[in-house]
C-alpha positions as CSV (number, residue, x, y, z in Angstrom):
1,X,-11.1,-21.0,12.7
2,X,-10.7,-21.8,8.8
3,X,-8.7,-19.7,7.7
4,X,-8.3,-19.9,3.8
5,X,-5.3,-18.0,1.6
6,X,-6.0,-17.6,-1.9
7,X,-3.8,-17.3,-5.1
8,X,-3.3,-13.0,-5.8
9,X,-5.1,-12.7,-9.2
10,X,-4.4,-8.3,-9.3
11,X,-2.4,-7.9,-12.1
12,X,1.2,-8.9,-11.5
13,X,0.7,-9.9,-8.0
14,X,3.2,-12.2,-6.9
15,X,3.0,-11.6,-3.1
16,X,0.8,-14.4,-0.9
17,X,-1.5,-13.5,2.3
18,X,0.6,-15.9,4.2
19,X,4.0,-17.3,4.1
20,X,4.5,-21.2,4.9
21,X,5.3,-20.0,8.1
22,X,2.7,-17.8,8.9
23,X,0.7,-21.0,8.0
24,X,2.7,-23.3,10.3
25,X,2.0,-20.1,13.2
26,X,-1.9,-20.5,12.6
27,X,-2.1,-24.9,12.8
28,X,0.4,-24.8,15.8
29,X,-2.3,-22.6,17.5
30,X,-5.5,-25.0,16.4
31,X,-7.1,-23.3,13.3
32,X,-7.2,-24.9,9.7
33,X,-5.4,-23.2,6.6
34,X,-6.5,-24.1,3.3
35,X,-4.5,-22.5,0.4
36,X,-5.5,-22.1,-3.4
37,X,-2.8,-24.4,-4.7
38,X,0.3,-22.1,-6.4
39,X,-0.8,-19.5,-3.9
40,X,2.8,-19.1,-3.2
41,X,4.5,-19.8,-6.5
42,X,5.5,-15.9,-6.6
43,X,7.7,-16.5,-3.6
44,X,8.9,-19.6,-4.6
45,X,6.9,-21.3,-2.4
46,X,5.1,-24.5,-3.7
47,X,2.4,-26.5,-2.5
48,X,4.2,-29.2,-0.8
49,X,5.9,-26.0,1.5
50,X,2.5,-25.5,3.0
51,X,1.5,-28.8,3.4
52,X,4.9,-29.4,5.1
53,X,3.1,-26.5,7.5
54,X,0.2,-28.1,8.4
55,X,-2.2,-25.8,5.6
56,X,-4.0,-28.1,2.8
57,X,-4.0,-27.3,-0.8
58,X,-7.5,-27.2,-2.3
59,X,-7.5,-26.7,-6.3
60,X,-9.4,-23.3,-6.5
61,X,-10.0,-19.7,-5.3
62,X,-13.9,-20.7,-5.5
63,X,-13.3,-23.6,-2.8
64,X,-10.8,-21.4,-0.4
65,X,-13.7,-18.6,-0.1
66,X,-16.4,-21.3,0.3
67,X,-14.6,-23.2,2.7
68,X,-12.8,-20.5,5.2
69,X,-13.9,-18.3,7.8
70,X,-11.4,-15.8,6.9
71,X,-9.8,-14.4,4.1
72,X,-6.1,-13.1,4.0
73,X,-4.7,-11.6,1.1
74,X,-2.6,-8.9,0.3
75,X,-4.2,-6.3,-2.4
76,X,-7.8,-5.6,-2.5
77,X,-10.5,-8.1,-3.3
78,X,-11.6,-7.8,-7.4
79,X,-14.9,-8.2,-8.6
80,X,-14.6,-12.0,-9.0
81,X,-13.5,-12.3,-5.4
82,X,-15.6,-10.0,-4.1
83,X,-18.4,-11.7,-4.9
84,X,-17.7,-15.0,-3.5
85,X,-17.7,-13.0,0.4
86,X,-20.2,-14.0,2.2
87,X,-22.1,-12.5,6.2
88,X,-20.3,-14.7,8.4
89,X,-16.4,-14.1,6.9
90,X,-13.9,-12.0,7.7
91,X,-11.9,-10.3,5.5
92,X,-8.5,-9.5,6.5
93,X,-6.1,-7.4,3.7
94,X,-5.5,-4.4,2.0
95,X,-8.4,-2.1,0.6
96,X,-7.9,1.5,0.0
97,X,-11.4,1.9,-0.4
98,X,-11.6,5.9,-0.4
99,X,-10.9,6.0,-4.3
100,X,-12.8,2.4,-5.4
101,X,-16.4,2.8,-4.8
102,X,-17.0,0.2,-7.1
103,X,-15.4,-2.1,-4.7
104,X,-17.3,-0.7,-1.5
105,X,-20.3,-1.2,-2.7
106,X,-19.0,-4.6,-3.4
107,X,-18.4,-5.2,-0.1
108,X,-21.3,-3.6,1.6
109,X,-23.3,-5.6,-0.5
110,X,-21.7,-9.1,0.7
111,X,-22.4,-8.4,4.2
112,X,-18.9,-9.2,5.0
113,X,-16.5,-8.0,8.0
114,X,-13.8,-6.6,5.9
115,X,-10.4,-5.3,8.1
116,X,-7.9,-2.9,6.4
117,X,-4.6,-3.6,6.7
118,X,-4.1,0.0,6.3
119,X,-6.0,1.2,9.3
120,X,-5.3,-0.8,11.6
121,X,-2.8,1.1,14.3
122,X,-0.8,0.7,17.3
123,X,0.0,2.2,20.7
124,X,2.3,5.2,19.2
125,X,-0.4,6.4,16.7
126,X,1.1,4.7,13.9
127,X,0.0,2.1,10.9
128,X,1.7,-1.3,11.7
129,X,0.5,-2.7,8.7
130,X,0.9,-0.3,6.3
131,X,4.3,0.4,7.3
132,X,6.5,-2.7,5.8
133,X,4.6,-2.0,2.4
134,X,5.6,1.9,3.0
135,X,8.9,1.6,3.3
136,X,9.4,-1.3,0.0
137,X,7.7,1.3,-2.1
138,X,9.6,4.2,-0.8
139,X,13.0,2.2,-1.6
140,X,11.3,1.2,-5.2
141,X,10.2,4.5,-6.3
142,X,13.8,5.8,-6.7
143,X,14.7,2.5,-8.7
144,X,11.7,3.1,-10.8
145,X,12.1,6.6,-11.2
146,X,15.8,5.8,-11.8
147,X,14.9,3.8,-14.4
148,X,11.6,5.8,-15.9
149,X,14.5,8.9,-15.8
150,X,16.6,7.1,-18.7
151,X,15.9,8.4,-22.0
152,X,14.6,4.8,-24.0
153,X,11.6,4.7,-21.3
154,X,11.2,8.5,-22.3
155,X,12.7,10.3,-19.2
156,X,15.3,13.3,-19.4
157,X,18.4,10.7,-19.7
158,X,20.1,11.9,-16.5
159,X,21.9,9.2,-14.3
160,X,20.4,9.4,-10.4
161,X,23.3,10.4,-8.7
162,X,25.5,11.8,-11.8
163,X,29.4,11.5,-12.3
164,X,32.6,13.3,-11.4
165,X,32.0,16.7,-13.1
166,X,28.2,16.1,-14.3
167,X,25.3,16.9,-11.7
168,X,23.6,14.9,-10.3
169,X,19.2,14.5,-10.4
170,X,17.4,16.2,-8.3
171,X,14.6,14.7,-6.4
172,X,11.5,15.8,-4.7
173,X,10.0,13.7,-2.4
174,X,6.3,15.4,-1.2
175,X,5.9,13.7,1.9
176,X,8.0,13.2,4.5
177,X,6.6,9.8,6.4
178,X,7.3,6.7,5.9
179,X,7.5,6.1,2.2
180,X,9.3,9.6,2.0
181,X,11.6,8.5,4.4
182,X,12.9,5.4,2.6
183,X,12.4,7.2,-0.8
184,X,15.1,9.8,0.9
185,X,17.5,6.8,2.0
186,X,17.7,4.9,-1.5
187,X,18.3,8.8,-3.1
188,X,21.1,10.0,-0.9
189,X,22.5,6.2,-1.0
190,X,22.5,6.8,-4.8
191,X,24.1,10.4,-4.8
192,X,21.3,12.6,-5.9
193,X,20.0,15.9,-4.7
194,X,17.0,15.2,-2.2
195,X,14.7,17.6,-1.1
196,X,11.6,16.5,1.4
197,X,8.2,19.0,1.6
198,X,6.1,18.3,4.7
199,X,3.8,20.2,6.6
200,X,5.0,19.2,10.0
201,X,7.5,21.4,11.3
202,X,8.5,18.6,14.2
203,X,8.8,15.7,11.9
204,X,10.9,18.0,9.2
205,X,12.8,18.7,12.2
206,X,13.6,14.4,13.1
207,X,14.1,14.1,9.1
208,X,16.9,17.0,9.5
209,X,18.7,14.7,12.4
210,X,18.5,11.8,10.5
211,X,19.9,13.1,7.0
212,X,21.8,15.9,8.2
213,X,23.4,18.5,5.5
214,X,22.6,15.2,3.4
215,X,19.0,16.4,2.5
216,X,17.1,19.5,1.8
217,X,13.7,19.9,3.9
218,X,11.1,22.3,3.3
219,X,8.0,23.5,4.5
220,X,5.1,22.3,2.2
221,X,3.8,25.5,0.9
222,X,1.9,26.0,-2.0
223,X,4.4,28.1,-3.4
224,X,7.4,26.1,-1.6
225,X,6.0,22.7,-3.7
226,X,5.6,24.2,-6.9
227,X,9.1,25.9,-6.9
228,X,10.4,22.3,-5.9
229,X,8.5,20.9,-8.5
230,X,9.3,23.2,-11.4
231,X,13.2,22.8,-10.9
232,X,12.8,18.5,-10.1
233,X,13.7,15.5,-12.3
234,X,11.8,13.1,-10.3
235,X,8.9,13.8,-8.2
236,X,8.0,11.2,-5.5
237,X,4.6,11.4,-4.3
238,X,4.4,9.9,-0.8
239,X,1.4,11.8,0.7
240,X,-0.6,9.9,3.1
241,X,-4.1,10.7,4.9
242,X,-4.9,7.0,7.0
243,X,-7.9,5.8,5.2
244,X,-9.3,8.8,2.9
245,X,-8.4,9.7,-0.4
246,X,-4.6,11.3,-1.4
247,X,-5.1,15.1,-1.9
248,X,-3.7,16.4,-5.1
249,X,-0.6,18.5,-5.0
250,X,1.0,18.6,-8.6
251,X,-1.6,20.2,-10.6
252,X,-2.0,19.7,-14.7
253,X,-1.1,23.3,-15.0
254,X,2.4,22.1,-13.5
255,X,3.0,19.9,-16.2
256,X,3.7,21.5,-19.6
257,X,6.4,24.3,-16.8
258,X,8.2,21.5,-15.5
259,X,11.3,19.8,-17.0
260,X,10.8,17.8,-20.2
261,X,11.7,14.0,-19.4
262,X,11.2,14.8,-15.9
263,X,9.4,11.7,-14.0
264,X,6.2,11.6,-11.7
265,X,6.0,8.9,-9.5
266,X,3.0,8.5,-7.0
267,X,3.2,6.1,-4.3
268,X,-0.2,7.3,-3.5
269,X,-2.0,5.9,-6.2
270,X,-3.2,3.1,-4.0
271,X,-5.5,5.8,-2.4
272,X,-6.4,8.2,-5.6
273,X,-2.7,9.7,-6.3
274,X,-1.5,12.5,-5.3
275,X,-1.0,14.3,-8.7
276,X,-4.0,15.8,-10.6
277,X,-3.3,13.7,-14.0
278,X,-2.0,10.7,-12.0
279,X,-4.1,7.2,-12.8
280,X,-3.7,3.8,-11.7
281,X,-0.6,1.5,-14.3
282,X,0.7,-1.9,-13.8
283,X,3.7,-3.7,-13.5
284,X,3.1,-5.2,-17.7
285,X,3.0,-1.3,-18.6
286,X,3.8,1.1,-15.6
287,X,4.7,4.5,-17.4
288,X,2.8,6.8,-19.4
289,X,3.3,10.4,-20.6
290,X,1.6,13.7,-20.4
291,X,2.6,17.3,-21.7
292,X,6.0,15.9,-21.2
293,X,6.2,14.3,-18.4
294,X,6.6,10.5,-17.4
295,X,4.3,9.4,-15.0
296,X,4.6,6.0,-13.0
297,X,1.6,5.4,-11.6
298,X,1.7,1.5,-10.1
299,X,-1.1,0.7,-7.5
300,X,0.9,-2.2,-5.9
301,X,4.6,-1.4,-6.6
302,X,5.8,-3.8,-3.7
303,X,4.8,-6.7,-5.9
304,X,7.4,-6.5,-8.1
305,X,9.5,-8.2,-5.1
306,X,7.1,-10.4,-3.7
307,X,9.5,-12.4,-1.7
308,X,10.6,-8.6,0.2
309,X,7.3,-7.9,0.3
310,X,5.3,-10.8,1.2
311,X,7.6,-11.8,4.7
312,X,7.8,-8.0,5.5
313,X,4.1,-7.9,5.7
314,X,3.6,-11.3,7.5
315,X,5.6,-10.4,9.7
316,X,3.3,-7.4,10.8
317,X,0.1,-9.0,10.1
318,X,0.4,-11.8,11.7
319,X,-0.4,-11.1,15.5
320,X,-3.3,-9.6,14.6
321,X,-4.5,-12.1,12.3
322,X,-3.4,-14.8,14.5
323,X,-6.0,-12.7,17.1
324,X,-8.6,-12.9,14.7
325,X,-8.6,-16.7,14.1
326,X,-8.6,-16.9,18.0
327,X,-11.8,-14.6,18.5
328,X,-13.5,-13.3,15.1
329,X,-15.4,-9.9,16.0
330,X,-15.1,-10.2,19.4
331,X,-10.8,-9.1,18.4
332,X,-12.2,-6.6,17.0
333,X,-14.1,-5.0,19.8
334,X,-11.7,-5.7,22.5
335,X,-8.9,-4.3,20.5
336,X,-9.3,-0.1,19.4
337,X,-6.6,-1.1,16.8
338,X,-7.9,-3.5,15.3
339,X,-11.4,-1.8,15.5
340,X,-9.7,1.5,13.6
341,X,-8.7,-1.6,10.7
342,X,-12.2,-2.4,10.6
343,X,-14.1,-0.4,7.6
344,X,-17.0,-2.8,6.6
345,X,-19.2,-4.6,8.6
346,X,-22.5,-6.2,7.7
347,X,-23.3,-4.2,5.2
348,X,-22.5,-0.8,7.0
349,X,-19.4,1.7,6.7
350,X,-17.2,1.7,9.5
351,X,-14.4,4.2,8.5
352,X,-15.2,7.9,9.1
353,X,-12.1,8.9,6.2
354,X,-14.1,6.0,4.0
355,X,-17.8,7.3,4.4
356,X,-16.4,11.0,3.5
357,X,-14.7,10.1,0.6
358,X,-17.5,8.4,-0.9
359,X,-20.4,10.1,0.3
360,X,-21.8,7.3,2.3
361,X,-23.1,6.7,6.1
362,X,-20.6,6.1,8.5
363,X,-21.1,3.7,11.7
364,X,-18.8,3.8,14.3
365,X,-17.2,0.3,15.0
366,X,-18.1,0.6,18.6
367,X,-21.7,0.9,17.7
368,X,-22.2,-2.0,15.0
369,X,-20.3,-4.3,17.6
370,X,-22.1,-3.3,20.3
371,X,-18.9,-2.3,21.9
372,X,-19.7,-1.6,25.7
């Protein structure tokens, strides 16, 4: 298969759909890679790496989409990509479509066969793909909020984990999966005051063996979350429903009650956000304020460490890309995981948390791939 890899355009993407060596993994099994040239510059990866791997350079985006069979990226097509999709490609990257029905109807409209990194699952009902990206912004929220906290970027002026004889902040991470987990690390590794809300009583009871007296958990009432709320300095929003849109917890009524300076930040953006006044920054100007309050709002946080980031995900998205390349469609409907990843197929919704969100038909994979 061609497989082509072009240059991130979102706005301060620095991460690449495939590493060099991703690349080399897809020649040394018999497809082509072509590769928008500086593709990989944000990983200090240049052209000659990827030629070294077998992939050729071509000298646009418009001549990657025209010449490959499948397109891997990392954040969600934009409108001068989406366009450029055609029937017969696959499209293989993140989407978060519940919130963007701009970019659905993008999709449907190109007739593409679009698979979600986020979707797509494994054996122990987990996402192997959003995973790597979950636990880079869990570990970046507290740096951002850390930073966001300190009073020249308009936050309460409070260190993270205090000093001898001065508290320390307290933080409230909603959420207690994966990005909450790796929020919780980087907190208690910094010395603050962690609390996790979830509404699973078995997985508040794993994150009490793994932090011990070290964190606080809660059950995730409404009650229990505004309390939590009310007496935080930094709010981490880690909420997570595979596919649909992010319910929101931290109403606006919340805001003018809670502590002046104190910091919002939603890792859920990506999918809506999880808080009421919550909307989409980026990395050139990731905070803004309301009744108070410092919200960070940054739809693609792990890209502010693209070379992290971009060999984390590789390293989970390659077997199934490289299953892909091998077999197109037919992956897709011999594999139920990669069939959960698929949410656009020839014009027709394939994602049941998708087709909710935006009020639109859903087809099950099994059925538009004539699965037997």
């Amino acid at each position: 298969m061609r497989v082509g890899v072009p240059k991130e355009i979102k706005n301060n993407e620095f991460r690449v759909g495939l590493t060099p060596g991703a690349a080399r993994e897809y020649v040394s099994r018999g497809h082509e890679v072509f590769v928008e040239t500086m593709a990989g510059s944000g990983i200090g990866a240049d052209d000659a790496a990827y030629e070294a791997a077998g992939a050729k350079v071509l000298a646009t985006a418009s001549e990657v989409f025209e010449t490959a069979e499948m397109i891997v990226k990392v954040k969600e097509p934009q409108p001068t990509e989406w366009v450029q999709l055609r029937e017969d490609q696959i499209l293989y990257t993140y989407l978060h479509l519940a919130p963007d029905p701009d970019q659905t109807k993008g999709l449907l409209e190109s007739g593409c066969t679009a698979v979600a990194y986020e979707t797509v699952t494994d054996n122990h009902g987990g996402l192997p793909l959003l995973a790597p990206m979950s636990e880079v912004a869990g570990r970046l929220s507290i740096q951002c909020a850390a930073t966001a906290l300190q009073k020249p970027n308009g936050g309460r002026g409070i260190l993270m984990g205090g000093v001898p004889g001065v508290l320390p902040a307290k933080v409230v991470i909603i959420g207690g999966g994966v990005v909450g987990t790796h929020a919780a690390k980087m907190a208690v590794g910094l010395g603050a005051e962690v609390t996790i809300l979830d509404r699973s009583l078995p997985r508040l009871r794993e994150l009490d063996d793994i932090f011990g007296a070290s964190v606080k958990t809660a059950y995730s009432t409404g009650e229990a979350l505004e309390e939590a709320v009310l007496a935080a300095d930094a709010v981490i929003g880690a909420v997570l429903i595979p596919g649909a849109a992010a319910p929101k917890l931290v109403t606006r009524d919340m805001l003018p009650r809670m502590k002046p300076g104190s910091v919002l930040c939603d890792v859920a953006i990506d999918q809506g956000g999880c808080f009421e006044t919550s909307k989409a920054t980026t990395h050139a100007d990731p905070t803004y304020e309301i009744d108070g309050v410092v919200h960070y709002c940054v739809a693609n946080m792990p890209g502010a460490v693209p070379l992290t980031s971009s060999y984390a995900l590789n390293n989970a998205t390659l077997p199934f890309g490289l299953a892909l390349a091998a077999s197109g469609t037919t992956a897709i409907a011999s594999d139920p995981h990669l069939r959960n990843g698929l949410n656009v197929h020839k014009g027709r919704i394939t994602n049941a948390a998708v087709a909710e969100a935006l009020n639109l038909e859903m087809n099950a994979a099994e059925e538009v791939l004539k699965v037997a």
